[in-house]
SERO-4910 file (N, C-alpha, C, O; in steps of 0.05 Angstrom, whole numbers):
BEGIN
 pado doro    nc1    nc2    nc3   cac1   cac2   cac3    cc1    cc2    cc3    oc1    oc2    oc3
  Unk    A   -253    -81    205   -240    -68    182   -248    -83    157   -248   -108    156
  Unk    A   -253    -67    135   -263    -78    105   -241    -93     97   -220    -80     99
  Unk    A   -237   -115     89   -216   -119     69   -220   -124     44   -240   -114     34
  Unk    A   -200   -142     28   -206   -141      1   -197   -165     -9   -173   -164     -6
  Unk    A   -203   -185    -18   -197   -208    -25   -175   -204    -53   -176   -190    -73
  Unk    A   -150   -227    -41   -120   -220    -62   -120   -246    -81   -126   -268    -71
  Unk    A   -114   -243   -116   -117   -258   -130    -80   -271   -119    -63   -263   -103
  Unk    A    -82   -292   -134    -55   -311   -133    -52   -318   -107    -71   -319    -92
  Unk    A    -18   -326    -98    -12   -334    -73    -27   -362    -65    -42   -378    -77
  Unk    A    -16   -361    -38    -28   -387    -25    -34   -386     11    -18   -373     25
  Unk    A    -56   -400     21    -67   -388     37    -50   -399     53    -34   -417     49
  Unk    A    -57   -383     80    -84   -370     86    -85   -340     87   -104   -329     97
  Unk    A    -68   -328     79    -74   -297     76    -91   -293     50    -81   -294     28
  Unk    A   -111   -289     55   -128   -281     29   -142   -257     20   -155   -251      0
  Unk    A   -134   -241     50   -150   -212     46   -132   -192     56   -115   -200     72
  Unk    A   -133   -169     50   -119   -150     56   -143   -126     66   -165   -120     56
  Unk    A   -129   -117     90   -146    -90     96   -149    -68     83   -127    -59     78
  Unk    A   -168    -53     75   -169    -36     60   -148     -4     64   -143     13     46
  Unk    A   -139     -4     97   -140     12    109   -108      8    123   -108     -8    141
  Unk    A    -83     19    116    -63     15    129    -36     34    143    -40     58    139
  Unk    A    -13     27    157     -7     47    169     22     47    132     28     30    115
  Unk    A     26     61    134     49     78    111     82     78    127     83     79    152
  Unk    A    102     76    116    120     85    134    145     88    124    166     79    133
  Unk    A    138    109     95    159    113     81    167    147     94    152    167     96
  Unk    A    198    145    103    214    170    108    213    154    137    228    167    152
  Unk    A    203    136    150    205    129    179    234    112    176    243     95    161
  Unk    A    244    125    199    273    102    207    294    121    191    314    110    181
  Unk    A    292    149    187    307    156    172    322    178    200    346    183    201
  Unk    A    305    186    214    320    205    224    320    187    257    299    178    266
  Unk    A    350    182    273    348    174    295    334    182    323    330    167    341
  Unk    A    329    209    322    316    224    338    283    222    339    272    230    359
  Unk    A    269    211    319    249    204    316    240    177    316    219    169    306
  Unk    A    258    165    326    255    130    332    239    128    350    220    116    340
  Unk    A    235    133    374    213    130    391    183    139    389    163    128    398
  Unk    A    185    162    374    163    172    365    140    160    346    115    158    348
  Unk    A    162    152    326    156    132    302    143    103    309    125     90    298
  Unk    A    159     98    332    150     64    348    137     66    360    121     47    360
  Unk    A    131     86    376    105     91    386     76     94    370     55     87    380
  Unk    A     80    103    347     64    108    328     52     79    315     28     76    309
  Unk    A     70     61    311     69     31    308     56     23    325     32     16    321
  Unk    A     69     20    351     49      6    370     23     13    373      8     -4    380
  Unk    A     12     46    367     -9     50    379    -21     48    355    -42     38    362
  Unk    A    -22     52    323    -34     33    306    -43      7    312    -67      4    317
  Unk    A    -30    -10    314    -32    -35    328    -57    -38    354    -79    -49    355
  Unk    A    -50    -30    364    -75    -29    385    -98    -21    373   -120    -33    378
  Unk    A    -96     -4    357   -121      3    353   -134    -13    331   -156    -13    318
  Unk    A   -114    -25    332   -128    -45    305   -125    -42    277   -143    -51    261
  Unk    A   -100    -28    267    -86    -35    249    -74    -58    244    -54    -66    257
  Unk    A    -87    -73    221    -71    -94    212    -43    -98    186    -24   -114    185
  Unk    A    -52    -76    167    -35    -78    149     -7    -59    154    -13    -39    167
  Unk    A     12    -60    149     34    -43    150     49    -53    130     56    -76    126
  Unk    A     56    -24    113     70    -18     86    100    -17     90    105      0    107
  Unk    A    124    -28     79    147    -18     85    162    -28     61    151    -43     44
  Unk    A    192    -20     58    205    -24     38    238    -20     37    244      4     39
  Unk    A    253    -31     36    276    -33     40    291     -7     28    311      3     37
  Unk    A    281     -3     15    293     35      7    289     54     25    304     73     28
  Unk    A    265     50     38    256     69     65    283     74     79    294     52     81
  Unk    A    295     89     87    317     86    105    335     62     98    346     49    116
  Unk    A    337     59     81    357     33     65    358     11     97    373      1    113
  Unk    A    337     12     92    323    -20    118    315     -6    136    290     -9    137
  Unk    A    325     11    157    315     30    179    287     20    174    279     -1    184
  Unk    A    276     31    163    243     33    161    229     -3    177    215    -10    197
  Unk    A    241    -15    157    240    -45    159    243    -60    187    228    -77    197
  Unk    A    267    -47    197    279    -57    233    254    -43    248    241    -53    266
  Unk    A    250    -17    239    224     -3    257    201    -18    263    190    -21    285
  Unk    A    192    -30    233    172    -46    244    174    -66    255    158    -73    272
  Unk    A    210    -90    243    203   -102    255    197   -111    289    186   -130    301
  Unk    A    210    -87    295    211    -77    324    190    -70    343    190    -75    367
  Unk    A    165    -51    322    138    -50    338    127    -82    337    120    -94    357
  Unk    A    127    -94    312    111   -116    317    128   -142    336    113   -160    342
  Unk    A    146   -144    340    165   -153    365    148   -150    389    136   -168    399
  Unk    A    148   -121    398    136   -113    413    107   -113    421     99   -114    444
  Unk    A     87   -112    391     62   -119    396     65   -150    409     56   -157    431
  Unk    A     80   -169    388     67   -200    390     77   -201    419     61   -212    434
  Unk    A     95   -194    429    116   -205    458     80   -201    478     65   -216    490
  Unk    A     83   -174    471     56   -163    492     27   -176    489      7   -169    501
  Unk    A     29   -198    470      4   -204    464    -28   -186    455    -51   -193    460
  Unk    A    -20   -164    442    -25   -145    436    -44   -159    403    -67   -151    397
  Unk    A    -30   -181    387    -32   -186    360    -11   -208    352     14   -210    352
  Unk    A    -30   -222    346    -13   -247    337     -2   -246    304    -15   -234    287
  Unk    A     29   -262    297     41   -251    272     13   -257    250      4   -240    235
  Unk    A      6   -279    252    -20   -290    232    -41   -272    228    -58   -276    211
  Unk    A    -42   -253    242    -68   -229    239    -52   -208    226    -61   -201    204
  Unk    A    -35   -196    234    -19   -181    215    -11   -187    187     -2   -209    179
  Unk    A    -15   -159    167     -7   -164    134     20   -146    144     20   -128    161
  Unk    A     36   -154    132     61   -144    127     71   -136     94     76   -158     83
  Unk    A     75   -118     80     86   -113     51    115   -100     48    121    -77     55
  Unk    A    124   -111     42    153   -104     40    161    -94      1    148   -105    -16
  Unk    A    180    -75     -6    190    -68    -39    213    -85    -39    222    -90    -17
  Unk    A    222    -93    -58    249    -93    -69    255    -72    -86    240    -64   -105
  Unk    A    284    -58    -78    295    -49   -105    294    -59   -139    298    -83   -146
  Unk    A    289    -44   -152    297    -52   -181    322    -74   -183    325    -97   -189
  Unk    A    342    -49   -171    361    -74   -179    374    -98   -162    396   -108   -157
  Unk    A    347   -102   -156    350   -132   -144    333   -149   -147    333   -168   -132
  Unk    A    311   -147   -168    296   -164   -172    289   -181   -193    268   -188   -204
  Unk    A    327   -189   -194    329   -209   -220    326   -236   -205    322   -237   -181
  Unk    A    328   -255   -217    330   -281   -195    349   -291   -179    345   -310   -164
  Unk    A    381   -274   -180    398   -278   -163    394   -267   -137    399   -275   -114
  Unk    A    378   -233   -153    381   -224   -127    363   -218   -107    365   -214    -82
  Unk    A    341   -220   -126    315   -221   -105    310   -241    -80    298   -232    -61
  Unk    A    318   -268    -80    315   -284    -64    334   -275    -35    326   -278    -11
  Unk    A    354   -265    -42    383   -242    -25    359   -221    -14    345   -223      6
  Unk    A    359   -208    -25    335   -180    -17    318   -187      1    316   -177     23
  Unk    A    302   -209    -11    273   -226      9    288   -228     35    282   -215     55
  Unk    A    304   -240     33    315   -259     60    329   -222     71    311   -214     86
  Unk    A    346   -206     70    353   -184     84    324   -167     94    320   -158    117
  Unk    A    309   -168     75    288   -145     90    278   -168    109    269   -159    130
  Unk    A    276   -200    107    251   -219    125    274   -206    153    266   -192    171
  Unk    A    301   -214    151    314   -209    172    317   -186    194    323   -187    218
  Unk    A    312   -166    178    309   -139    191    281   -136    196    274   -114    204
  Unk    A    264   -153    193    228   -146    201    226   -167    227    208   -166    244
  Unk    A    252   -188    228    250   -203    239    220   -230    236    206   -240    253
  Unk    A    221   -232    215    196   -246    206    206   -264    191    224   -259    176
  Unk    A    192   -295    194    186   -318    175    185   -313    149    201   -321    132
  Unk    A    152   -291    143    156   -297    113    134   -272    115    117   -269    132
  Unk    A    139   -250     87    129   -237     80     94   -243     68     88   -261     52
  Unk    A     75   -223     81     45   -230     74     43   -217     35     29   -224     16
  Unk    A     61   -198     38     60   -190      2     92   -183      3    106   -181     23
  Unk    A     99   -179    -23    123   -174    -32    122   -157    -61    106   -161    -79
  Unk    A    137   -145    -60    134   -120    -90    153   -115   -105    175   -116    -95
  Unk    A    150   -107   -132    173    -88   -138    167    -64   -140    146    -55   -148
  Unk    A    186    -53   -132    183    -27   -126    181      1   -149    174     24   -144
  Unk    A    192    -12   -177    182      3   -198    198    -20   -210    208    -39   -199
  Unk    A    198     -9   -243    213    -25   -271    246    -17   -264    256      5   -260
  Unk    A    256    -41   -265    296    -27   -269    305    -50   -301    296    -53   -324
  Unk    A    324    -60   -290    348    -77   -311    329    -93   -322    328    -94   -347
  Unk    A    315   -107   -310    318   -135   -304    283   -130   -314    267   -113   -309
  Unk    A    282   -164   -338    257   -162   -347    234   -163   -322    235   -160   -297
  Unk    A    207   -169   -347    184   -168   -319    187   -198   -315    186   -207   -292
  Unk    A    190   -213   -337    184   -250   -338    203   -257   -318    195   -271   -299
  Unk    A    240   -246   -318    246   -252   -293    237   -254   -262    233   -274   -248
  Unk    A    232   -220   -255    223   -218   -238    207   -234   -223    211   -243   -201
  Unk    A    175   -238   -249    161   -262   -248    164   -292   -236    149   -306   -222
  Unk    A    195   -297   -250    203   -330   -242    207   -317   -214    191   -327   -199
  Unk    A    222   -299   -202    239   -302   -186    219   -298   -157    225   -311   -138
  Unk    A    199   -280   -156    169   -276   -139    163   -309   -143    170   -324   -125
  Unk    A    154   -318   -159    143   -346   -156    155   -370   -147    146   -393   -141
  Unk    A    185   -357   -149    201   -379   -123    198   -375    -93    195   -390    -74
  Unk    A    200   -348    -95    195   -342    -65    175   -349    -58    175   -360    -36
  Unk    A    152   -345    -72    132   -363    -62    127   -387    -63    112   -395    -45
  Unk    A    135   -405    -81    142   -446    -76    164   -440    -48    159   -455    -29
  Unk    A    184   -422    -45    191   -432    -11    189   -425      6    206   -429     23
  Unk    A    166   -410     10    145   -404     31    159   -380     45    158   -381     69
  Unk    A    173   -356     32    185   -339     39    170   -315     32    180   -292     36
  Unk    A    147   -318     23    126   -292     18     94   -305      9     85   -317    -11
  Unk    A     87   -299     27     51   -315     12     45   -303    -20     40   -319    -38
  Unk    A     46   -275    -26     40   -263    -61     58   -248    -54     71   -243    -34
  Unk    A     56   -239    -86     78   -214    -97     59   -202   -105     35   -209   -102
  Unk    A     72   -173   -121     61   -154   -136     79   -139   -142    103   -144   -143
  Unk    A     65   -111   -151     89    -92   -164     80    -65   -153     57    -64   -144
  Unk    A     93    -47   -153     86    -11   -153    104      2   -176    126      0   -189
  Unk    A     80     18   -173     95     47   -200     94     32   -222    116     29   -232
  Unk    A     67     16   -239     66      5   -260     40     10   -268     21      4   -255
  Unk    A     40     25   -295     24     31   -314     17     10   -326     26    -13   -328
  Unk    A     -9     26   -338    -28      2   -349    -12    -16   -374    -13    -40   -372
  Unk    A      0     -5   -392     25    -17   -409     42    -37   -395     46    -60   -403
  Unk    A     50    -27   -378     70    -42   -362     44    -69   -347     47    -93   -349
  Unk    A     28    -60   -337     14    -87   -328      0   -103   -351    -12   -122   -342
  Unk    A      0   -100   -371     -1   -115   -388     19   -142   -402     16   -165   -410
  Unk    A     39   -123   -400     72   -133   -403     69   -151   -392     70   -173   -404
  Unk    A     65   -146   -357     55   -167   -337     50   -186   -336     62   -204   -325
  Unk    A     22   -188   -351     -2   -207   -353     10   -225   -372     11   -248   -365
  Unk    A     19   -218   -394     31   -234   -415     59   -255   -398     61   -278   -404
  Unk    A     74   -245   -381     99   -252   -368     86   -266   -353     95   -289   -352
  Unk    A     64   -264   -337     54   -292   -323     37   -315   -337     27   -334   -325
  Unk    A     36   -309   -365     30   -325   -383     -5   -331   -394    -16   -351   -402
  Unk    A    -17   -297   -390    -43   -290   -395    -45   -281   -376    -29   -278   -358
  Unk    A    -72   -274   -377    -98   -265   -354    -94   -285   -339    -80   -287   -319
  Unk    A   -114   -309   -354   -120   -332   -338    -97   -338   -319   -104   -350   -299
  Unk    A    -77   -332   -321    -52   -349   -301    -44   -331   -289    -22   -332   -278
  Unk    A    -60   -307   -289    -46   -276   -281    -47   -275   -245    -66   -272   -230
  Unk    A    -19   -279   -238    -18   -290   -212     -5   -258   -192     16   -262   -178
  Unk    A    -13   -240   -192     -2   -215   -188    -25   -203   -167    -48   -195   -170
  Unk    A    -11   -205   -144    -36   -198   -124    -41   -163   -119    -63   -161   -108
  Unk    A    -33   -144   -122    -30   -114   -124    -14   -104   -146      4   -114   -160
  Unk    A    -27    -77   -146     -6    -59   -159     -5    -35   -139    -28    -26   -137
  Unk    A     12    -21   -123     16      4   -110     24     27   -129     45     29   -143
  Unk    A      3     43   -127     19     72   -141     -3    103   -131    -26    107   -126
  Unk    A     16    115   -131      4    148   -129    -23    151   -132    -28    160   -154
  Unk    A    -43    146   -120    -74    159   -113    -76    173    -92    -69    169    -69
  Unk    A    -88    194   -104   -105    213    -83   -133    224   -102   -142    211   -121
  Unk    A   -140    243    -95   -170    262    -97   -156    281   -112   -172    289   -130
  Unk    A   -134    294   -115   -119    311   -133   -100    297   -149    -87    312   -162
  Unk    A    -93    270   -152    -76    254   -167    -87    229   -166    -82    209   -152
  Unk    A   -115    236   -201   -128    212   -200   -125    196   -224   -142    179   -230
  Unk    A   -103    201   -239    -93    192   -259   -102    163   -266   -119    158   -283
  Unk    A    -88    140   -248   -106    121   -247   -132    109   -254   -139     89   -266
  Unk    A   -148    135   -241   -173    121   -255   -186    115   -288   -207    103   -294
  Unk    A   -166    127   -304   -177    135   -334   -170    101   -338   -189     88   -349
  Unk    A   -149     88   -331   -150     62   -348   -137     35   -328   -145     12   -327
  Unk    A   -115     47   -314   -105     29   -300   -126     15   -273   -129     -8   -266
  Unk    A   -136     36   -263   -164     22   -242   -176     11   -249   -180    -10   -238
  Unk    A   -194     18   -279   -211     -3   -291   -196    -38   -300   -205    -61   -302
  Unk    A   -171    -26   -304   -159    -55   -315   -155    -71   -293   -159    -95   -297
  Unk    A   -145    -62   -261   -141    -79   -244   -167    -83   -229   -167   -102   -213
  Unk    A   -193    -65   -231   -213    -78   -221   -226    -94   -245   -246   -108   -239
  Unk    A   -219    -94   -269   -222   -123   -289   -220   -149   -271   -235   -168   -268
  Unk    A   -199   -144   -263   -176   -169   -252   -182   -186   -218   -173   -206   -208
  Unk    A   -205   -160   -207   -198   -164   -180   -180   -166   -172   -176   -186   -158
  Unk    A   -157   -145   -175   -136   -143   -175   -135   -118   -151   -142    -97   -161
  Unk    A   -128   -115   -120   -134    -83   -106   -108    -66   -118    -89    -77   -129
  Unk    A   -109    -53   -116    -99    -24   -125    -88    -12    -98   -106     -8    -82
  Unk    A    -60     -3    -90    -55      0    -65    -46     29    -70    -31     34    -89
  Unk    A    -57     46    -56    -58     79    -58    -39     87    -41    -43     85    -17
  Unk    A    -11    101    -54      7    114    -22     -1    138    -31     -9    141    -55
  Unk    A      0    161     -9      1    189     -7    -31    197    -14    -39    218    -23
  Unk    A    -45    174     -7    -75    182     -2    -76    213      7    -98    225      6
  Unk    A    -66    219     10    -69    241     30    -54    267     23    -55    288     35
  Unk    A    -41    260      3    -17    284    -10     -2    284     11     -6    306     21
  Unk    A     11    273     23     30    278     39     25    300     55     45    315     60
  Unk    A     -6    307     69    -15    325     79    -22    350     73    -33    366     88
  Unk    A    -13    352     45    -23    380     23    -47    389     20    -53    411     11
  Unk    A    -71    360     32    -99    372     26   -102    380     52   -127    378     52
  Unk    A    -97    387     75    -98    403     89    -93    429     74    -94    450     86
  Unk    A    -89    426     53    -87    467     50   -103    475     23    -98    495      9
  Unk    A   -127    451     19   -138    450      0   -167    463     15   -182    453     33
  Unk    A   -168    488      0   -193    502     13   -220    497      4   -240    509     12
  Unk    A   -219    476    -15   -246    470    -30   -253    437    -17   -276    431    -22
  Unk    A   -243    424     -6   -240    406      2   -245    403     36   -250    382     47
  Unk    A   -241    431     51   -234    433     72   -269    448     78   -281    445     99
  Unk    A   -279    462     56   -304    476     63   -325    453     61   -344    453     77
  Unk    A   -323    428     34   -337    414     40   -331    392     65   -350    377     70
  Unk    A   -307    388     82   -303    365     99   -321    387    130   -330    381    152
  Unk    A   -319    416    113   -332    426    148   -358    411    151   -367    399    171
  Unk    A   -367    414    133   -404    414    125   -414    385    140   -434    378    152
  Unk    A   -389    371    134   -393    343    150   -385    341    169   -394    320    179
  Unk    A   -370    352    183   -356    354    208   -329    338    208   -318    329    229
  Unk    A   -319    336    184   -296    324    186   -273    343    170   -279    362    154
  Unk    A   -244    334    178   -228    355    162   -221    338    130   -227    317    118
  Unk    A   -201    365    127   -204    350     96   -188    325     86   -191    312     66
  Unk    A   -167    321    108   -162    290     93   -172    272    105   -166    250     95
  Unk    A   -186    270    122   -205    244    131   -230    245    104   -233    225     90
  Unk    A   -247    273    100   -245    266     70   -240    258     46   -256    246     31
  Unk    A   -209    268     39   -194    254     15   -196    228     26   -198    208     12
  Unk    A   -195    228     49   -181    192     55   -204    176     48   -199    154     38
  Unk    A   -232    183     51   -252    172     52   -260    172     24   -279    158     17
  Unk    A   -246    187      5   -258    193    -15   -242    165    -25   -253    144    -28
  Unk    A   -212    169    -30   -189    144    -36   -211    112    -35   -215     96    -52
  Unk    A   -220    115     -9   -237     84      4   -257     73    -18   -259     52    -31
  Unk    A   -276    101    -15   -299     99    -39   -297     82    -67   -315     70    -78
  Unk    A   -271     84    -76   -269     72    -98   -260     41    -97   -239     34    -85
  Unk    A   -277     23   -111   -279      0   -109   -250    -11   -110   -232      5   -114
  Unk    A   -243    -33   -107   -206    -54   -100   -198    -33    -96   -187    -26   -117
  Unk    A   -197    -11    -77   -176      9    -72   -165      7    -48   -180     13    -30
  Unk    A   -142      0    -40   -125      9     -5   -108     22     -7    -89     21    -22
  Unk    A   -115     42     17    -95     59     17    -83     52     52    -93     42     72
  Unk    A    -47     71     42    -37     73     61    -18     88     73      6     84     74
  Unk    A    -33    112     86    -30    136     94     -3    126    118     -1    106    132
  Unk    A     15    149    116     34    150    137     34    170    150     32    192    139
  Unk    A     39    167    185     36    185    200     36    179    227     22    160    234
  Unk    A     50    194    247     71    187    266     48    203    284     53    211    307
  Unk    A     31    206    276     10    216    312    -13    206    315    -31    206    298
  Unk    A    -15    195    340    -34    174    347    -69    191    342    -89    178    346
  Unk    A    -71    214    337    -99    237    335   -101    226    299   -121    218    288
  Unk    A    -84    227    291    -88    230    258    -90    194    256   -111    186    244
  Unk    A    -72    174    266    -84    145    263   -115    143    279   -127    122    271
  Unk    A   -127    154    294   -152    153    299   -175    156    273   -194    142    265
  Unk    A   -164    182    262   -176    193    250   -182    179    223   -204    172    216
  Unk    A   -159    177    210   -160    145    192   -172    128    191   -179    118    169
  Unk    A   -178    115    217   -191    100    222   -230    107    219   -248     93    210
  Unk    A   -232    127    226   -257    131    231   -268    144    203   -291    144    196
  Unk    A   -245    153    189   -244    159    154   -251    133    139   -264    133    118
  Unk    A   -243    114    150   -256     84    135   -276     78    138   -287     62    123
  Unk    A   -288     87    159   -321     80    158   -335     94    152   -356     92    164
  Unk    A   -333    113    135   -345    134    125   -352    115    104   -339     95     97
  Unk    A   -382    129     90   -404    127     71   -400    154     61   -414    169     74
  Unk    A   -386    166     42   -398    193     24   -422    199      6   -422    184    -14
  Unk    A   -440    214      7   -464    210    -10   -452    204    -40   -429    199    -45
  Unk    A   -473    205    -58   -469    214    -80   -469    245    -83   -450    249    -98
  Unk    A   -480    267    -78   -484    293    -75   -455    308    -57   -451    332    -62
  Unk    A   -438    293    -39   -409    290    -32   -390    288    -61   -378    306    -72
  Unk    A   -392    267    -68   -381    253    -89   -372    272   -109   -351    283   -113
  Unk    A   -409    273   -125   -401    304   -142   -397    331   -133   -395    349   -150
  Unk    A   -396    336   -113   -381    358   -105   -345    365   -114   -332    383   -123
  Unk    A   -343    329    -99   -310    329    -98   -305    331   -135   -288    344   -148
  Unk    A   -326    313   -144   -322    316   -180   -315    342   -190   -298    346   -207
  Unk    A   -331    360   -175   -322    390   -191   -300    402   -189   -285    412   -206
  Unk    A   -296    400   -155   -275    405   -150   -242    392   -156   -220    402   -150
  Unk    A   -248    368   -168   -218    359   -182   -232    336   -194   -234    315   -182
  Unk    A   -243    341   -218   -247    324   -243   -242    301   -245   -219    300   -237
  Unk    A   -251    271   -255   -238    258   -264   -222    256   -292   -232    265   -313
  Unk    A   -205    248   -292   -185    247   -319   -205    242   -336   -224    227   -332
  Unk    A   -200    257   -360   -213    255   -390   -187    240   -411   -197    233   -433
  Unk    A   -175    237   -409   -152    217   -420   -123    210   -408   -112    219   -388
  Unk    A   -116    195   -425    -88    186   -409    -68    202   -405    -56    217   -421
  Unk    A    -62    195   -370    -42    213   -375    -11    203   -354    -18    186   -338
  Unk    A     10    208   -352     34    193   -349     33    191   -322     28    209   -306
  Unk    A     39    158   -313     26    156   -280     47    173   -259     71    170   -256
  Unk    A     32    190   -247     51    205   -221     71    187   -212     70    165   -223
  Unk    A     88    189   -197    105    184   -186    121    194   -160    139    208   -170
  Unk    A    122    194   -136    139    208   -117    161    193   -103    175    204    -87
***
């Protein structure tokens, strides 16, 4: 698997896979707990390394899920914790410095894990960015998260950023997560260019529209031509673009294959501008999606 080398932090996690499992709305419904863990484990086998989660997911549910498949991977010797990336959100309003370090330690508990491989906020709330800032960079002096980062932050807002960690030069911010797809490419007009400034990766949820480009008929005529369907295309398309990871969610072991084999895809250029016509890149700025 491709990865991507993460600015800040401290090693030895230094790369992140380009390519991960998603697992927002998992742990929400009890009847789909086995399904869901199954879905985990057999990621895992197949050689998924990164897994996305966030304490809002199922207000932890999500969190116990994983930490439960990967219980289960490490017990089975399946994957050791050191090969696995783990990313966890905080709420907004907990990521002042009282309460963030509270938050870290509830989601490490429910993952059943030492120490988080990334840590996030999960959008802007109360509480400044410079806080936030101190309060990620404690967690990391006590070895309770290797980096931080943020989601749902515009190029404005990552500026804010940069200044709160005290420049560029000191700009210690290992991701930003937000809304990319092939029909929601907002991103690329300014905020992609600024975090591939930075070598900074760019973490893509709903690569995939939450399965919507399955009903995208322009998308689906060119994935025939290749023999693939159309979101192993979108998905492949998401990859194409330089510091980009995405991280598709999805509870059937046919569609985590497929993902997988969507990352090793090469799209031509003559692919490329196809997809160009069919959903443009942005010609100016415009207000970052959100779901």
């Amino acid at each position: 698997m491709r990865t991507l080398s993460l600015p800040g932090g401290r090693a030895p996690s230094s790369s992140m896979p380009v390519l991960g499992m998603g697992t927002w709305r998992m742990g929400e419904d009890r009847g789909q707990h086995a399904a869901e863990l199954a879905a985990l484990r057999a990621g895992i086998a197949m050689g998924y390394r990164l897994i996305d989660t966030a304490e809002m997911y199922g207000e932890g549910s999500a969190e116990a899920l994983v930490g439960e498949a990967v219980a289960q991977a490490t017990r089975a010797g399946d994957v050791d914790r050191e090969d696995l990336f783990i990313a966890s959100k905080a709420y907004p309003h907990n990521a002042g410095r009282e309460g963030l370090p509270a938050a870290c330690a509830c989601s490490l508990e429910r993952l059943g894990l030492d120490y988080l491989d990334l840590y996030l906020l999960h959008w802007r709330g109360e509480f400044s960015l410079k806080e936030t800032v101190d309060a990620m960079r404690a967690l990391v002096d006590a070895g309770r998260i290797r980096r931080w980062g943020v989601s749902n932050l515009d190029t404005d807002d990552m500026e804010e950023l940069a200044a709160a960690c005290g420049g560029d030069a000191r700009l210690d911010c290992a991701a930003n997560q937000v809304y990319f797809s092939v029909s929601e490419r907002g991103p690329e007009f300014s905020l992609l260019p600024w975090q591939q400034a930075r070598a900074m990766p760019l973490m893509a949820y709903s690569p995939v529209d939450q399965g919507a480009v399955m009903r995208d008929a322009g998308l689906a005529r060119i994935a025939k031509g290749l023999g693939l369907s159309a979101a192993q295309l979108a998905l492949a398309w998401v990859l194409s673009r330089s510091g980009v990871v995405a991280i598709p969610k999805t509870v059937r072991e046919a569609h985590l294959r497929q993902n997988l084999a969507a990352a090793q895809l090469r799209l031509s250029p003559e692919t490329l501008a196809e997809i160009d016509r069919l959903h443009p890149p942005p010609k100016r700025k415009r207000p970052l999606a959100m779901i």
